[in-house]
Biotite code that builds the C-alpha atoms (Angstrom):
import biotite.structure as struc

atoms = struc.array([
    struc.Atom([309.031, 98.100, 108.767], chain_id="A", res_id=1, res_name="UNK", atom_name="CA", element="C"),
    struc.Atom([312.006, 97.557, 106.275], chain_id="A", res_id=2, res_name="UNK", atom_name="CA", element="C"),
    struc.Atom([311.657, 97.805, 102.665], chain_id="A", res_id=3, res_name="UNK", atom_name="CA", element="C"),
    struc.Atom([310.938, 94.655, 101.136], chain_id="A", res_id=4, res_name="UNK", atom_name="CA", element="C"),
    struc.Atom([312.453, 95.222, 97.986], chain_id="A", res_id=5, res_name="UNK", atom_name="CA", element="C"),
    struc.Atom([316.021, 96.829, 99.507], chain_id="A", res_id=6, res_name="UNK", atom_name="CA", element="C"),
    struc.Atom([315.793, 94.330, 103.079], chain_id="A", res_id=7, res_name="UNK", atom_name="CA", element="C"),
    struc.Atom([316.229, 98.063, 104.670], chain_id="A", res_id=8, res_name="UNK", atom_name="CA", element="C"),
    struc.Atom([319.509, 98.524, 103.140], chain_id="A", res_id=9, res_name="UNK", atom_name="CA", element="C"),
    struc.Atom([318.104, 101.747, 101.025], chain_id="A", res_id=10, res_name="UNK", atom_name="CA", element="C"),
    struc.Atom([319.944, 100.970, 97.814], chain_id="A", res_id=11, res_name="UNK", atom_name="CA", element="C"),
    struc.Atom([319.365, 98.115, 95.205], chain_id="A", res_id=12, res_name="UNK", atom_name="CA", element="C"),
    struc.Atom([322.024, 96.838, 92.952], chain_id="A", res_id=13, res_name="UNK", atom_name="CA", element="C"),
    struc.Atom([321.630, 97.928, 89.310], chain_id="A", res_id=14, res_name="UNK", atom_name="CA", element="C"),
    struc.Atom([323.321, 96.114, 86.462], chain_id="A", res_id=15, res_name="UNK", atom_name="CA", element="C"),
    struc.Atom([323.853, 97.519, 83.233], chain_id="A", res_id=16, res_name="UNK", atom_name="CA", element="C"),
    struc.Atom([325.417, 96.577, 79.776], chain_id="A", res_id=17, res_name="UNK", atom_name="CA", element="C"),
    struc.Atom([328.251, 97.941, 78.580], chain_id="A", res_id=18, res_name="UNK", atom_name="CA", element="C"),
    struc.Atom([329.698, 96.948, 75.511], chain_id="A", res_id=19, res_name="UNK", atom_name="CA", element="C"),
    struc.Atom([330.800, 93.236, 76.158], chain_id="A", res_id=20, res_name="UNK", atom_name="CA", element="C"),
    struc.Atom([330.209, 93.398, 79.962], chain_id="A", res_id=21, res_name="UNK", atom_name="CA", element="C"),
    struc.Atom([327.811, 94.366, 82.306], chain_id="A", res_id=22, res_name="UNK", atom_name="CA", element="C"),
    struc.Atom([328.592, 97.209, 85.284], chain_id="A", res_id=23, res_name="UNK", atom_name="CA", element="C"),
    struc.Atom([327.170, 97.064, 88.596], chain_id="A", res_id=24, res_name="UNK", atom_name="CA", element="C"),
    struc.Atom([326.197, 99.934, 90.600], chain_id="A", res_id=25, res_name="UNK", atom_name="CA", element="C"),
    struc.Atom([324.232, 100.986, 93.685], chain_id="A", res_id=26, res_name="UNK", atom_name="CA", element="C"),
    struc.Atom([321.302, 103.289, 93.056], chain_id="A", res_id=27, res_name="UNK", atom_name="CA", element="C"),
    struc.Atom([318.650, 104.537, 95.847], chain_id="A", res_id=28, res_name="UNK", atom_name="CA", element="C"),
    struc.Atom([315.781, 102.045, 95.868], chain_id="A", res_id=29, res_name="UNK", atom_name="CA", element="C"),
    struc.Atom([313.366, 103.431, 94.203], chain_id="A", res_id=30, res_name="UNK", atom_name="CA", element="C"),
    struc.Atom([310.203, 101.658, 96.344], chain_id="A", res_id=31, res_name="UNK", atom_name="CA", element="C"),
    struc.Atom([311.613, 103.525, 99.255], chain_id="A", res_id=32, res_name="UNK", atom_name="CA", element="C"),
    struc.Atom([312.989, 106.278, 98.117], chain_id="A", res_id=33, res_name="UNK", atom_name="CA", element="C"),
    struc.Atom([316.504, 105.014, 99.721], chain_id="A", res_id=34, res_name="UNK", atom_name="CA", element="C"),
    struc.Atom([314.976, 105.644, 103.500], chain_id="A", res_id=35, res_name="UNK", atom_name="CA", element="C"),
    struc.Atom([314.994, 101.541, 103.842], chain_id="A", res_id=36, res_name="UNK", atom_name="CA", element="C"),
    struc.Atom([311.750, 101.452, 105.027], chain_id="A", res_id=37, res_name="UNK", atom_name="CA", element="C"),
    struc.Atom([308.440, 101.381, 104.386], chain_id="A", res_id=38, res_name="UNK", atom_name="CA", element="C"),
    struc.Atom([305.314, 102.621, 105.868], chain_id="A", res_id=39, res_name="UNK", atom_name="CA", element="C"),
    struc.Atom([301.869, 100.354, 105.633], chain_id="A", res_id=40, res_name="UNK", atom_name="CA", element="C"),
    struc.Atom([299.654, 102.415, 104.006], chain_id="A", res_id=41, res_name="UNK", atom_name="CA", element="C"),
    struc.Atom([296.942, 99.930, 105.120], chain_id="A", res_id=42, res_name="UNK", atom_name="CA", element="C"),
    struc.Atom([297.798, 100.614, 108.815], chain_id="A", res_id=43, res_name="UNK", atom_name="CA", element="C"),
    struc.Atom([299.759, 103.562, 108.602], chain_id="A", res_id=44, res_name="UNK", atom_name="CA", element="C"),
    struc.Atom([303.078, 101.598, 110.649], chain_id="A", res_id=45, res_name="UNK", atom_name="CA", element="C"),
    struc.Atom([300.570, 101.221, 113.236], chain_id="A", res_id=46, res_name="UNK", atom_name="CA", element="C"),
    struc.Atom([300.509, 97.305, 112.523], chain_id="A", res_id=47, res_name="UNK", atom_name="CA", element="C"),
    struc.Atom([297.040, 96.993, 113.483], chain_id="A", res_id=48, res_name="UNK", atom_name="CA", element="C"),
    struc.Atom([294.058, 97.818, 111.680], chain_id="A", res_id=49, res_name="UNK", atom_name="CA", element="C"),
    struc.Atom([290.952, 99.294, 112.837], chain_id="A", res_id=50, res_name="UNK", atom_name="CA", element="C"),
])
């Protein structure tokens, strides 16, 4: 299942400020660990429970 928080991309945008501006960067999602997905830990990527 893909990362909800990345969309299975494995990075997230991060925006900091800098003086008068901001600067963007990538950075590993940190939900997934920047694998891009993400196992159910309710059904174990099964998708069925028992």
């Amino acid at each position: 299942m893909d990362c909800h928080r990345c969309g299975g991309h494995g990075d997230v945008e991060c925006r900091h400020c800098r003086g008068q501006g901001f600067m963007n960067h990538d950075t590993p999602c940190p939900h997934c660990h920047g694998e891009g997905t993400h196992i159910c830990h309710t059904c174990l990527g099964n998708g069925a429970i028992e």
